[in-house]
DRENLUM-19666 format. One record per residue (C-alpha): x, y, z; residue in one letter. Coordinates in pm, whole numbers, padded with zeros to 5 digits, always signed. Layout:
XYZa;...
//
This chain:
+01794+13795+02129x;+01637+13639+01848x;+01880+13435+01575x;+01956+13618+01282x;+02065+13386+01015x;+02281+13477+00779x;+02333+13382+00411x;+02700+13381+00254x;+02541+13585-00027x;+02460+13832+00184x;+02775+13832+00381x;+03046+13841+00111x;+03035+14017-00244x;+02875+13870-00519x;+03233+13779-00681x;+03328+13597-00444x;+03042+13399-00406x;+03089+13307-00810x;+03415+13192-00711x;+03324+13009-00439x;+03069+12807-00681x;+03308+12764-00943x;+03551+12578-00714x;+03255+12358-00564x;+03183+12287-00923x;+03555+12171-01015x;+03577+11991-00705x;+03281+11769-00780x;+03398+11724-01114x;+03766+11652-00999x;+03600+11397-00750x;+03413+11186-01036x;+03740+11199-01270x;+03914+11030-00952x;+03652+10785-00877x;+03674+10673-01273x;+04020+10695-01273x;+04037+10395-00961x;+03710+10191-01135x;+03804+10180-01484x;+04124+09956-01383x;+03927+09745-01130x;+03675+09654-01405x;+03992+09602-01664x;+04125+09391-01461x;+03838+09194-01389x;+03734+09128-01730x;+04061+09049-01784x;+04092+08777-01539x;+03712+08657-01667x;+03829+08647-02050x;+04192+08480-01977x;+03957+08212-01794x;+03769+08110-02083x;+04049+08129-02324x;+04210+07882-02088x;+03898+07623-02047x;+03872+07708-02459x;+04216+07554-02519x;+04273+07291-02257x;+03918+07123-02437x;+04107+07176-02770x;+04386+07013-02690x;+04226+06702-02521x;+04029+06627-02823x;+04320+06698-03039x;+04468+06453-02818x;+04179+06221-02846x;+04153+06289-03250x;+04574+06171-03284x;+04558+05864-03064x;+04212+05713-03257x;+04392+05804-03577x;+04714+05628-03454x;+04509+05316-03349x;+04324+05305-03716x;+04675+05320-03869x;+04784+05044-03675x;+04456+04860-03714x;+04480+04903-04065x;+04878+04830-04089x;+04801+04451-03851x;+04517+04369-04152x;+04672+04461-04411x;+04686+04146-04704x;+04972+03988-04814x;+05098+03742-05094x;+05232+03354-05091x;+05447+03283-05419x;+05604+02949-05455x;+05708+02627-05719x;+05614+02277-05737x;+05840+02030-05890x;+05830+01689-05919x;+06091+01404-05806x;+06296+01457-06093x;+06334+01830-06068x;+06118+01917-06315x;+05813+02183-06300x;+05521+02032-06224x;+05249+02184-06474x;+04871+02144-06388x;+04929+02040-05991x;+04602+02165-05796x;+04744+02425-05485x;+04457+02490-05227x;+04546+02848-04974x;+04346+02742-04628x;+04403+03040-04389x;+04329+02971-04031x;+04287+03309-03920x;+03944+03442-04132x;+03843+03062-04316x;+03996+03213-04610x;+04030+02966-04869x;+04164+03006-05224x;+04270+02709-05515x;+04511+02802-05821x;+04733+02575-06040x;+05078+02539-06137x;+05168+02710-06473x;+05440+02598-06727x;+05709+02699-06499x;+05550+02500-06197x;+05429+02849-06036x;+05143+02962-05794x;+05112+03273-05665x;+04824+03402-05415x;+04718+03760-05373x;+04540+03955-05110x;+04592+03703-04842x;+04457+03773-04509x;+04781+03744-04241x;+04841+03481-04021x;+04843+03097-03979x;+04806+02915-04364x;+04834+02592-04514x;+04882+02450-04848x;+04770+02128-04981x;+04860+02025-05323x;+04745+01760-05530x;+04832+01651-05857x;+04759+01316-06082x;+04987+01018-06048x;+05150+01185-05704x;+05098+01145-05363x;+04923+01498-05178x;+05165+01737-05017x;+05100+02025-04773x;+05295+02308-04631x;+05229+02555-04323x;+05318+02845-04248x;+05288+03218-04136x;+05194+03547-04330x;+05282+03886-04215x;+05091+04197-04271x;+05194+04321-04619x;+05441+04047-04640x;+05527+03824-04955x;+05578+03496-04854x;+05823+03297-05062x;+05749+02946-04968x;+06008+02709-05040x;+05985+02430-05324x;+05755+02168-05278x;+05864+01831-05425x;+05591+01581-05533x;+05611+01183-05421x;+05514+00949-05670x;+05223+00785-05534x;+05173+00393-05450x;+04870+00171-05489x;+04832-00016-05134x;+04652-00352-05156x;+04523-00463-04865x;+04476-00853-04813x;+04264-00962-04551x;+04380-01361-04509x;+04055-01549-04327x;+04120-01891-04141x;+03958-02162-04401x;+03660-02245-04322x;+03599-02616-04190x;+03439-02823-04508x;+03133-02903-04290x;+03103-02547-04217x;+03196-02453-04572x;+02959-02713-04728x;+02676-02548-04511x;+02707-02243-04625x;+02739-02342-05013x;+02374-02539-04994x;+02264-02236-04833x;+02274-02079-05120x;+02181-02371-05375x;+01884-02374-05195x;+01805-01999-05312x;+01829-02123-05709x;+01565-02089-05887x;+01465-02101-06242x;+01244-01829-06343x;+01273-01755-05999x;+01045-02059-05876x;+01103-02385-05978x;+01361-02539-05761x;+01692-02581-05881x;+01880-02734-05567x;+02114-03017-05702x;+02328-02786-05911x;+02632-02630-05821x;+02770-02325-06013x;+03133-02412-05790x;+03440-02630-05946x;+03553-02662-05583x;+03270-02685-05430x;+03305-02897-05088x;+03190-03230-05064x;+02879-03289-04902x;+02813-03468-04547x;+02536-03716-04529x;+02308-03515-04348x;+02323-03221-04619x;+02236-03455-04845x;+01967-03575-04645x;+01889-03204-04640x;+01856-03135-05013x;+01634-03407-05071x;+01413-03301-04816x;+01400-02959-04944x;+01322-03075-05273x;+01087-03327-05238x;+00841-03129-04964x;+00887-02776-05215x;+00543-02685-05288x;+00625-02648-05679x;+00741-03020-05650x;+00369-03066-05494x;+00166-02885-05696x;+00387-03030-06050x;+00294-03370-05928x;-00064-03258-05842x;-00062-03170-06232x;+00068-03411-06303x;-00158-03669-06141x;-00467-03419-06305x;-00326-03545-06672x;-00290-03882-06602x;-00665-03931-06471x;-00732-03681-06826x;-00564-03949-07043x;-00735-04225-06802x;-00364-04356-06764x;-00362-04669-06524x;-00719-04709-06573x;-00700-04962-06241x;-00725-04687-06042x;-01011-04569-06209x;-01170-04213-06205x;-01342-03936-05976x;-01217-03821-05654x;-01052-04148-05540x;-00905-04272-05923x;-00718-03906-05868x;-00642-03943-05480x;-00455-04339-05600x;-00267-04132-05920x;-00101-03858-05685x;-00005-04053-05397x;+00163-04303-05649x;+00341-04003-05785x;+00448-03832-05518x;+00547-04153-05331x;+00736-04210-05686x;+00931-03885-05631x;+01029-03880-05278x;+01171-04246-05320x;+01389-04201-05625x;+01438-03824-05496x;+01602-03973-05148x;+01720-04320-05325x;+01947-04142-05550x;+02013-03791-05365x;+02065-03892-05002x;+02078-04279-04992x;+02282-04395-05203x;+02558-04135-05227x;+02584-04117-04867x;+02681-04548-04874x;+02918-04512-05160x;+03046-04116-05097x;+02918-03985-05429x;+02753-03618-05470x;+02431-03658-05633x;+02476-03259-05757x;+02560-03142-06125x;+02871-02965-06185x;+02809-02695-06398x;+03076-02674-06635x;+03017-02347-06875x;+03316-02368-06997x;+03503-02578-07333x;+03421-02630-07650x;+03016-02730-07713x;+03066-03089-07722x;+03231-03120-07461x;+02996-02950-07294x;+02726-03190-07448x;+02900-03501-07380x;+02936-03380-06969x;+02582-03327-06958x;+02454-03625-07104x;+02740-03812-06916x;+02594-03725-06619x;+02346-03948-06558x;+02646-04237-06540x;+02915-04039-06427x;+02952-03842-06089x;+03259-03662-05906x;+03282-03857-05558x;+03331-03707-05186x;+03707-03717-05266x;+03676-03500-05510x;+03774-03727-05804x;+03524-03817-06103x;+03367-04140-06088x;+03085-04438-06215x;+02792-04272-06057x;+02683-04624-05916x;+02472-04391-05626x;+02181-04263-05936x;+02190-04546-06141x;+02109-04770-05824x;+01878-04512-05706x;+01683-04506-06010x;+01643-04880-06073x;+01591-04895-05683x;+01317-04610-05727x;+01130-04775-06001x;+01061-05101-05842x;+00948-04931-05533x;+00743-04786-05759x;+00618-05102-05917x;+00492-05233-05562x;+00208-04956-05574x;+00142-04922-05955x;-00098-05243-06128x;+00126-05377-06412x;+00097-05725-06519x;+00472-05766-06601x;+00711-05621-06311x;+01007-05672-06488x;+00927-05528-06773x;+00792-05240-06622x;+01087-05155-06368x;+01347-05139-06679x;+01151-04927-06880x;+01071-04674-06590x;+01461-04696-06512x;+01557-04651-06874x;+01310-04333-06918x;+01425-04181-06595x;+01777-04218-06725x;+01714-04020-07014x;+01512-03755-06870x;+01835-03698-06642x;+02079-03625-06958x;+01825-03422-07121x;+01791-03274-06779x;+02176-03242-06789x;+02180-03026-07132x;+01927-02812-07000x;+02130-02713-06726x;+02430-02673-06908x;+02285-02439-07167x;+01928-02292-07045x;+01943-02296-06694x;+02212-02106-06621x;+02073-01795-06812x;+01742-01893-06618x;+01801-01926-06290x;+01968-01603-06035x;+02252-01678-05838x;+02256-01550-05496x;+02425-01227-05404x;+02696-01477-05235x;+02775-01637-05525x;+02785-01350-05716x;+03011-01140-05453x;+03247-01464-05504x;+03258-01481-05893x;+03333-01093-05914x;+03593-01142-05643x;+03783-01428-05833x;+03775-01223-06197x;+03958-00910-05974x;+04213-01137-05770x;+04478-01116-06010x;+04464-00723-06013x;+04537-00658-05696x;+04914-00637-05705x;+05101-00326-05539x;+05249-00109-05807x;+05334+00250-05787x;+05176+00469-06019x;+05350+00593-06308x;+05477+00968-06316x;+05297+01205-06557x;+05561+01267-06849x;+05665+01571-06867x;+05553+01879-07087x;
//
């Protein structure tokens, strides 16, 4: 037998087969209502569970920098609160309890270098603003008072009452440096050290005058010393040089005759002349009878007094012990000088010739005399010594200890 197939259509009515495709059709549709129905939570709840996630990441982010923001703007606070400036008030007064007006306050803060200056008012006052906190110190300084200071600590924001501060009146301290005395050999030394530095017009020898009233007596070999200095001096060369030139000009001593050798007899002569009478009377003879050949400038008294010490000079002499004296050491040297001198120069009466010399040379040495006491001085520049010594002498009786006097008061 063959298959016969057989369609529902053709099997049942025609109703029935509506029906039967009108349930299929609800049954699909009742199918896709349920599969929505199970879906549509699923995907609620998934988004759900996605959104709540990001809300939670979105806040926990918030608060950490909300967090973050409160602690930086706690820190600033306190930053700013630990730096914040302060003020220093405070009085000075002086020993008597009175306000000290004018007194010179300097503000020194360790912390920042700050530094600051004001001054006392009528009431003795100071105040200081906008002062960094920390470590300070005041100095203050006012005129006739010793300098005070005070230290101490600011706070932030803090005003800092400092206590009174009472000024010292301040004392002059003299200090006096006491040197061993010098031995008088020493001392001597060192005084024609510097006679040997006078000058007149700052080159003609002035050696045998001393600008000391103490001045220490002089040994024999000092005195041997200044002579030498003075007679080998090149001015004291060339002056006799000269002065042979203008004796040979005015044919003076015409034995000796003229050219080359007439002028080679007139300066040895000369300057044999000097060097005896210089060492005869400067080194010689004082050192025998203990006499110093030197002038004592005097510079002070009335002007004929003055006069008569100069012109006395010649005759009258202070001796090694200090006391004045017959100057028997110049007056020997000079007659002694001259008739060494008369050995060498052609004169037909010796005699005659070795008074006059003396007599002129006696003369010349008071006219010398006033010329140191009243040109030479002004002529001729100490040395710095001398000069430290003078200035030193004028101050000495200034240099008590006395305490300064207070300021009156306003």
């Amino acid at each position: 037998m063959g298959s016969i197939r057989l369609s529902i259509r053709e099997i049942l009515p025609a109703k029935i087969c509506n029906s039967v495709k009108m349930y299929r059709r609800w049954l699909f549709r009742f199918a896709i209502v349920l599969l929505s129905c199970g879906a549509i939570p699923e995907a609620q709840s998934s988004a759900s569970a996605e959104t709540g996630g990001v809300s939670n990441g979105i806040s926990l982010e918030a608060a950490t920098l909300a967090n973050t923001r409160d602690a930086a703007q706690k820190t600033e606070e306190r930053a700013s609160q630990a730096a914040r400036p302060g003020s220093i008030v405070g009085t000075v007064l002086d020993q008597a309890g009175a306000a000290s007006v004018g007194a010179v306050i300097r503000l020194t803060s360790k912390v920042k270098s700050f530094s600051r200056e004001a001054v006392s008012g009528d009431n003795g006052q100071f105040s200081f603003s906008n002062v960094p906190p920390g470590y300070f110190t005041l100095s203050v300084n006012s005129a006739g008072f010793g300098n005070q200071a005070f230290s101490g600590e600011l706070a932030p924001g803090e005003t800092y009452l400092v206590p009174a501060i009472v000024l010292s009146v301040a004392t002059v301290v003299t200090t006096v440096d006491v040197k061993e005395p010098l031995d008088p050999v020493e001392l001597a030394t060192e005084q024609v050290k510097e006679q040997e530095q006078q000058r007149v017009l700052r080159f003609i020898p002035n050696f045998y005058v001393t600008y000391r009233d103490d001045a220490a007596p002089l040994s024999t070999k000092l005195k041997f010393q200044l002579a030498w200095k003075s007679s080998t001096d090149p001015v004291t060369f060339f002056g006799t040089a000269f002065l042979a030139g203008l004796q040979q000009a005015g044919d003076q001593h015409s034995e000796f005759g003229q050219g080359a050798q007439g002028y080679g007899k007139r300066f040895g002569a000369a300057y044999t002349s000097v060097i005896t009478s210089t060492f005869l009377s400067g080194a010689v003879f004082p050192s025998l009878l203990k006499q110093d050949p030197r002038y004592f400038y005097k510079g002070t008294g009335t002007t004929g007094s003055r006069i008569l010490h100069a012109v006395g000079n010649p005759v009258v002499c202070k001796g090694d012990n200090g006391r004045w004296q017959m100057n028997y050491s110049n007056i020997a040297g000079i007659f002694g000088g001259a008739a060494v001198s008369s050995t060498y120069y052609p004169a037909r009466n010796q005699a005659a010739v070795i008074l006059s010399n003396s007599l002129i040379r006696l003369g010349e040495s008071s006219l010398a005399g006033i010329f140191q006491e009243f040109i030479a001085r002004k002529l001729t520049r100490p040395p710095k010594e001398q000069v430290l010594a003078d200035s030193e002498s004028i101050q000495a009786p200034s240099t008590q200890s006395k305490p300064a006097l207070a300021p009156k008061k306003p």
